[in-house]
N, C-alpha and C positions, 0 to 999 in steps of 0.2 A: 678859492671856494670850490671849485672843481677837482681839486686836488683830494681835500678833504673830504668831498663827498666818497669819491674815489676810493680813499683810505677806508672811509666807514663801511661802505659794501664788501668791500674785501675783508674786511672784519670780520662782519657778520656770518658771510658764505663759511669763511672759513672755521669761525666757534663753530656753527651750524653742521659743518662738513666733521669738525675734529669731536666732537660730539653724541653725535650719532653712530659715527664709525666705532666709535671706542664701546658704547652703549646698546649696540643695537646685537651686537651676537660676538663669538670668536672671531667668525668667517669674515666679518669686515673688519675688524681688529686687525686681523691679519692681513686683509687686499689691502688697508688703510696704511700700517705702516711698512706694510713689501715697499707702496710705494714713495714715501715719504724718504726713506732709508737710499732708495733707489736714487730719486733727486737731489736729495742731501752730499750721499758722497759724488753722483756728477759734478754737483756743482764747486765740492772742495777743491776736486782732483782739477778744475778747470781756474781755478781763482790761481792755484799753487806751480800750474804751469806758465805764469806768466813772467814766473821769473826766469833768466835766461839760463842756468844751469840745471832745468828742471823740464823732463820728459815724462809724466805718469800717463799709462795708457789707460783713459780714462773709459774705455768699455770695458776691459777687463775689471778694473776698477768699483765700477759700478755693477756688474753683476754680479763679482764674488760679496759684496755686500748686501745687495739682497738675496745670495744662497744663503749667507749666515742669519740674515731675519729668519728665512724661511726653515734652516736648520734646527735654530734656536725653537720656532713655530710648534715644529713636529715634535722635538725631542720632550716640549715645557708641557703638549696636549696629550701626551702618550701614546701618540701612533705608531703604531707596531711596525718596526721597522725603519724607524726617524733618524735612527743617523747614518744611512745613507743619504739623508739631503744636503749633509756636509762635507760631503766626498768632492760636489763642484768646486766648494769653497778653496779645499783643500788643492784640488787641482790649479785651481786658480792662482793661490798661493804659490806652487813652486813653479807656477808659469812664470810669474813674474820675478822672480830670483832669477831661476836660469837663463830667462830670458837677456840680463843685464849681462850676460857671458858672450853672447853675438850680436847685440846691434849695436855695439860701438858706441855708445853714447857719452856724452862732455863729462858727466858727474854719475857711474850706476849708484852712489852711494844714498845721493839725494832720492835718488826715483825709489829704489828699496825703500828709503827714511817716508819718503812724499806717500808714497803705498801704501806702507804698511797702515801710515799712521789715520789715513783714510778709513781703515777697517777698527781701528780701535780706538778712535778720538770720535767716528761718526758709526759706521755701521753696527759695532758692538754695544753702545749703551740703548740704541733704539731696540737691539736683540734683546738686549737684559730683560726690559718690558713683559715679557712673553711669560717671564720668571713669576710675575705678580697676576699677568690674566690668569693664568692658573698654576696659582701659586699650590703645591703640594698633590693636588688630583688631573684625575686624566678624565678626559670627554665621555668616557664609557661611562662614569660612575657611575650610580643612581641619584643624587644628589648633583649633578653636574651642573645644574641649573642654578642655585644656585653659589656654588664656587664660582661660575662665569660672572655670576652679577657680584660678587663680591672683588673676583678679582680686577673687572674691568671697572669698579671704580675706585681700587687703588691707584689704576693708571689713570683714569681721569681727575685725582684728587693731585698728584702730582703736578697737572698743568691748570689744575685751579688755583693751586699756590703761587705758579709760576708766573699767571696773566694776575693774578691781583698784587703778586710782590710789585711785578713791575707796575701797574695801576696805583697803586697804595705808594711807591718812591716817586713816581712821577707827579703826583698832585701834594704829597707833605715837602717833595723837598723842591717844587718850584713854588710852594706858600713860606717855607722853613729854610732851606737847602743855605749854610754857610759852611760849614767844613767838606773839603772836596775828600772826598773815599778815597780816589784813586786816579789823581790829578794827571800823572805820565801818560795812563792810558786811555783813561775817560773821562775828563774831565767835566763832564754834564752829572754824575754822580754823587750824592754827597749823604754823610753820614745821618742827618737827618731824616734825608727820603729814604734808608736803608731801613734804618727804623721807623717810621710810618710804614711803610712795605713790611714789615714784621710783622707789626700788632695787627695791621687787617689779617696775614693772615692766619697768625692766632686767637682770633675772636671768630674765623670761618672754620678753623679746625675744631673749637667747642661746638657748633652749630652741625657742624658731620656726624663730632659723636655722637650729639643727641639723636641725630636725624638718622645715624648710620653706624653703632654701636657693634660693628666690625673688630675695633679696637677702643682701649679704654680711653677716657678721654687725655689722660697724661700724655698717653702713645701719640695719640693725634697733635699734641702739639709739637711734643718733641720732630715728630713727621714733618710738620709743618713748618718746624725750626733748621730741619736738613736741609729740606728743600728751599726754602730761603735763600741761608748761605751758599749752599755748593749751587743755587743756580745764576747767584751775584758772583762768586766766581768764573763759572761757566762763561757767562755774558761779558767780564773782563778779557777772558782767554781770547772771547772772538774777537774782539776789541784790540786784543794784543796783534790776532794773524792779519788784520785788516792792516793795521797802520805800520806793521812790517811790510805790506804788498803795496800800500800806501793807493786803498782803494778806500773809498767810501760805503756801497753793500755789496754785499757778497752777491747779488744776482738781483735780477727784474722779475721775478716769476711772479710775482703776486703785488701788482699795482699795490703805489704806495706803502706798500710793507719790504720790499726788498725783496732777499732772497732769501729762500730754505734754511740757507746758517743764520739767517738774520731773525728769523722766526722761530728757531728749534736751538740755537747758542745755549742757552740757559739750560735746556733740559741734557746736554751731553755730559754733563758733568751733575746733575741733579740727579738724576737715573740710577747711575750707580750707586751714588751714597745713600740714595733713597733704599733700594735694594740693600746695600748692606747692612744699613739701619732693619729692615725688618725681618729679616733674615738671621739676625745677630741678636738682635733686643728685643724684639717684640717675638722672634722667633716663630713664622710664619709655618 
């Protein structure tokens, strides 16, 4: 019972906290996922050194990935002179290259591989984000007001798909759930709750349009169809690195919920497609 209380307030805080942050201006858009991004890849670069042939230095690590939020930040809002914020990144980068040339390490290949993939499995789709808060315009415009409120709730439509896919496959396919999705890696999964997870959230993307005529309502469900699948991929992926490290979550940071990959899995691979989706088809 304690447990689950537990779980519920960290719930709450956190819709509460992701919510607001995304909704309330750029400026905490941006504090929101600097830090998000920031903890995220900590916490990759820290699960992925437990293996014994694997050294990633996780400060570096962690900072060139939120210079690349931060990059991405400036470059997506048109501030004059934004990519200089990707000069750290950049530095960052060939610190850690060069670096596997003198400290002698067991494996440089993995750390490079363990690095790199930090910046483009975790720090880069949180980046992409910045692409849809302001999608197309810059903060000067005269109209900026609203591109921000339109672009921050593309980002937040994104993770209303993502908390009711998983809500919608957890309740159809623990009433429904006989075919396992994806038995090797998760077996709690099943094609059932994949589709209950679907249709809710196909019937909340008709409800957007109406309510948020942003995009037509075909856009919004196909959107809603993206983000579905690449985020049940996503969530398999994590699924896959866990049970390679042969841990259970990826971190304690947020009682009852695990950690950072455990909470955001879904969306590293949702993000992208999502963006390419609107960017290619709806052509934002």
């Amino acid at each position: 019972m304690k447990n689950l209380i537990i779980r519920t307030i960290t719930g709450i805080v956190f819709l509460a906290v992701m919510i607001i942050g995304i909704l309330h201006s750029p400026v905490t858009f941006g504090v929101l996922f600097t830090i998000i991004t920031s903890f995220t890849v900590w916490e990759f670069t820290g699960i992925v050194n437990m293996r014994s042939n694997v050294s990633v230095n996780r400060f570096i690590c962690t900072v060139a990935g939120g210079c690349l939020f931060v990059g991405f930040f400036g470059y997506a809002a048109g501030i004059a002179g934004a990519g200089v914020l990707f000069v750290p990144w950049l530095l960052s980068m060939i610190y850690m290259i060069v670096g596997e040339l003198y400290l002698q390490r067991e494996s440089p290949l993995n750390n490079w591989a363990y690095a790199m993939m930090s910046q483009i499995y975790v720090a880069l789709p949180f980046s992409l984000l910045c692409l849809l808060e302001f999608h197309g315009s810059a903060l000067q415009t005269t109209n900026s007001t609203d591109v921000a409120v339109h672009g921050s709730w593309l980002v937040l439509a994104i993770y209303i798909f993502l908390w009711l896919n998983d809500t919608g496959a957890y309740c159809v396919g623990s009433l429904l759930g006989r075919h396992k999705l994806f038995p090797r890696v998760s077996p709690g999964k099943s094609w059932e709750g994949s589709i209950g997870g679907a249709v809710v959230c196909i019937a909340v993307s008709l409800l957007l349009a109406h309510y948020l005529p942003i995009l037509r309502p075909m856009e919004w469900v196909l959107f809603a169809l993206v983000v579905v699948v690449f985020g049940t991929w996503g969530d398999l992926v994590e699924s896959l690195i866990k049970r390679q490290l042969g841990i259970k979550d990826s971190g304690n940071i947020l009682p009852g919920h695990g950690g950072m990959l455990d909470r955001f899995d879904s969306s590293l691979l949702a993000i992208p497609a999502a963006v390419a989706y609107l960017y290619t088809v709806v052509l934002l």
